[in-house]
N, C-alpha and C positions, 0 to 999 in steps of 0.2 A: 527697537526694544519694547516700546509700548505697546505696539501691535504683539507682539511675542506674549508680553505679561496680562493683556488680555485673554488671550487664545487659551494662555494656564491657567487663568479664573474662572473663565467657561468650563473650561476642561476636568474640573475639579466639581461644579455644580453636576454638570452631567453623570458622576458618578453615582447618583443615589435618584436625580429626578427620577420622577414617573413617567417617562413618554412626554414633558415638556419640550419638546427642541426649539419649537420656535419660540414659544416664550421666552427661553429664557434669552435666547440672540434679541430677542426685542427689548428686555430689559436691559440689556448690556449696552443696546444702543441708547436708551433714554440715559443711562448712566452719565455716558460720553458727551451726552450733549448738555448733563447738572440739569439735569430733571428728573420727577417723580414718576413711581411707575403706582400703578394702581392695579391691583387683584380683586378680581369679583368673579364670584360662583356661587350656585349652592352650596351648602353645608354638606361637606366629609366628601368632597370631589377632588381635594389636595393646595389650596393655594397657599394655604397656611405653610404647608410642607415644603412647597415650591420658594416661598419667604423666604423663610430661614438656614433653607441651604444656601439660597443663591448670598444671605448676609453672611455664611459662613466660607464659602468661594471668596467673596468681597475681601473679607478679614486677612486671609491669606494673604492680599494683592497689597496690603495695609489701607486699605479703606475703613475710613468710622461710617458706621450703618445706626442710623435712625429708623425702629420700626413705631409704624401706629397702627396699631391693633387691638380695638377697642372690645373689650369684653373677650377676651380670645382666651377662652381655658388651655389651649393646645400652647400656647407662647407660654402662658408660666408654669406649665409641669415642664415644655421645655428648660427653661431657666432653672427651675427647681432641681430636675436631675444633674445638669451640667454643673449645677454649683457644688452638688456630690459630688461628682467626678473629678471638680479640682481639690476640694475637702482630701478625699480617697486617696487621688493620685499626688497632690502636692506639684501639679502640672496646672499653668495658670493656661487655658485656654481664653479665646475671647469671647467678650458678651456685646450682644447689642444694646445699645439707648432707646429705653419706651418712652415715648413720646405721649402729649396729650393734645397735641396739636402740632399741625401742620404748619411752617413758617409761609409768608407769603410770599409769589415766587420772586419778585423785587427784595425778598430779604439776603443778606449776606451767607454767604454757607461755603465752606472750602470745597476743592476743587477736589480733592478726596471724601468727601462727604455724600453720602446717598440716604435718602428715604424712600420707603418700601411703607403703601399701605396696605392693609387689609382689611376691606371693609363686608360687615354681615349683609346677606343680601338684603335681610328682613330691613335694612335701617339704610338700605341704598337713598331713598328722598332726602334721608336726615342728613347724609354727608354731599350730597348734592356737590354744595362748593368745591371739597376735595375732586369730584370727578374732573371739574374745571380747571383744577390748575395739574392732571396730568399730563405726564405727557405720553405714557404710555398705557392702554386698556386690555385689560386680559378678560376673558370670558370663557368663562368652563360650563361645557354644558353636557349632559348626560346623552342626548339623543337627538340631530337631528331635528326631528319634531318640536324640540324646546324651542327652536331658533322662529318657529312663525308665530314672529310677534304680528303685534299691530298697531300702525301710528300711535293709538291712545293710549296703549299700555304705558304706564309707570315708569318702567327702566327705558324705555324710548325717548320718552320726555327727558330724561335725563340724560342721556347720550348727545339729547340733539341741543341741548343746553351745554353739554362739554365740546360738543363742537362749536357751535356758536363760540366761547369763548377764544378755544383754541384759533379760529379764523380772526377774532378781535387782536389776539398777540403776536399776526403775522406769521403763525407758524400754518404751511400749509396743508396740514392734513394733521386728524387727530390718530395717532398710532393705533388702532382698534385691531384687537387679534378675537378670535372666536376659536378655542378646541374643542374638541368634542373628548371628553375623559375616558374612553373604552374605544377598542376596537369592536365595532358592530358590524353585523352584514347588507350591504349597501343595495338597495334595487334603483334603476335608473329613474325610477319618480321619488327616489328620495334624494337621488342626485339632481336631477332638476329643480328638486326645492332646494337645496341649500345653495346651488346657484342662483335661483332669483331672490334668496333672501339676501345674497352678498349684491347683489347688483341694489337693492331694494335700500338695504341700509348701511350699506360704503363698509363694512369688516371686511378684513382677508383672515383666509383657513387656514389653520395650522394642522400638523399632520394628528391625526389621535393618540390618547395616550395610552403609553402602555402600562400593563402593573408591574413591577418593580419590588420586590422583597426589601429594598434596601431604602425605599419610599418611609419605612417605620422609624427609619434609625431615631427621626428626633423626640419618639415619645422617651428614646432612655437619655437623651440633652447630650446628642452629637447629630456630626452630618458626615455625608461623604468627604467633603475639605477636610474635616479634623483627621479622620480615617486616612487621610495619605498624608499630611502634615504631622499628623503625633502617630508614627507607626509603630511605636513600641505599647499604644496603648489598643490599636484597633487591628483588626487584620481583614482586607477584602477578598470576597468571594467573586465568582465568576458575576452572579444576578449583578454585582459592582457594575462590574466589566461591560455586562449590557446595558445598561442605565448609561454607562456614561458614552456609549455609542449611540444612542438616543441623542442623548444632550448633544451629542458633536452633530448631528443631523438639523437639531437646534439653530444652532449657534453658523452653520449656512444659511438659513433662512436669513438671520438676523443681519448677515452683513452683506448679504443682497438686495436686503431694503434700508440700509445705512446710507 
């Protein structure tokens, strides 16, 4: 039965993501194990988006979702429409708990309970510690190209400080995902490079993302979960339909490295 009411939670995220599959099967797994997942991208590539569905999937399954997402204009005009919409409809939908800090992972927290950060890339140094107590890392990147770092860069140093940690707490590997947010057209020397970049600094590839019409929903404060849970208020379209056949493409990955 648990495995079943997972498979529904996923299934339910998958309807609006953008082409996240493996993500979100990798967040599901940090779930399972009462750990934090951690979202990092550029600005307006989707993780925000990626968040708040998978807290609205969660909500279904009766999970309480802690998000922290500091500065995040795109979370409170979420919150702001959605508290319309229960004004409007007189349907209490659920809201997530903003958070202003992260507990530490020694701290107490039920077995239903998840936190989901979001952190800006520009201030990735400043939440450093957060990278170290996830347990799971997503990385969205436009191109390719973004991914040849270099030992000294900034976000390295930090990755290799959350691994550091992650090895201190006996966990054997720090979850590190890498997508790429579009489908692009691939030449074998750019295939070669993203294979020595993964050999180079230990991520695994998640498949690209795709666009997804139904990617917007949470500027008007819903998601795809709310869209099949309250259906007398949403009605889904086919672009649904492909999103969330993405996400089940997802959610194999996820439980092949579970």
């Amino acid at each position: 039965m648990a495995a079943e009411r997972i498979q529904q939670a996923i299934a339910e995220i998958e309807k609006v993501i953008l082409g996240k599959h493996e993500q979100v099967r990798e967040i599901m797994t940090a779930f399972l194990a009462g750990g934090h997942v951690l979202l990092e991208d550029i600005p307006g590539v989707g993780k925000t988006t990626l968040a708040l569905n998978l807290a609205a999937a969660l909500w279904s399954d009766a999970y309480k979702v802690k998000l922290f997402v500091p500065h995040n204009e795109t979370v409170c005009q979420f919150l702001e429409q959605r508290q319309n919409i229960c004004r409007q409809t007189g349907v209490e939908l659920p809201m997530p708990e903003i958070i202003e800090e992260i507990p530490n992972s020694e701290g107490k927290c039920s077995e239903k309970t998840v936190i989901i950060a979001d952190i800006p890339t520009a201030e990735n140094e400043q939440y450093a510690e957060i990278f170290c107590r996830a347990h799971t890392l997503i990385t969205v990147a436009a191109s390719i190209e973004e991914l040849q770092w270099q030992l000294t860069d900034p976000y390295i140093s930090v990755i290799w400080e959350a691994k550091k940690n992650t090895a201190a707490r006996g966990v054997k590997y720090l979850n590190w995902i890498v997508v790429l947010n579009q489908v692009t057209p691939t030449t074998p020397e750019s295939q070669t490079a993203l294979q020595n970049a993964v050999k180079r600094f230990g991520f695994r590839v998640a498949e690209p993302l795709q666009y997804r019409a139904a990617f917007r929903y949470v500027e008007n404060g819903y998601c795809a979960a709310d869209m099949a849970n309250f259906r007398k208020l949403f009605k889904m379209s086919m672009p649904d339909v492909y999103a969330r056949r993405e996400i089940l493409t997802l959610t194999d990955f996820l439980w092949q490295q579970a």
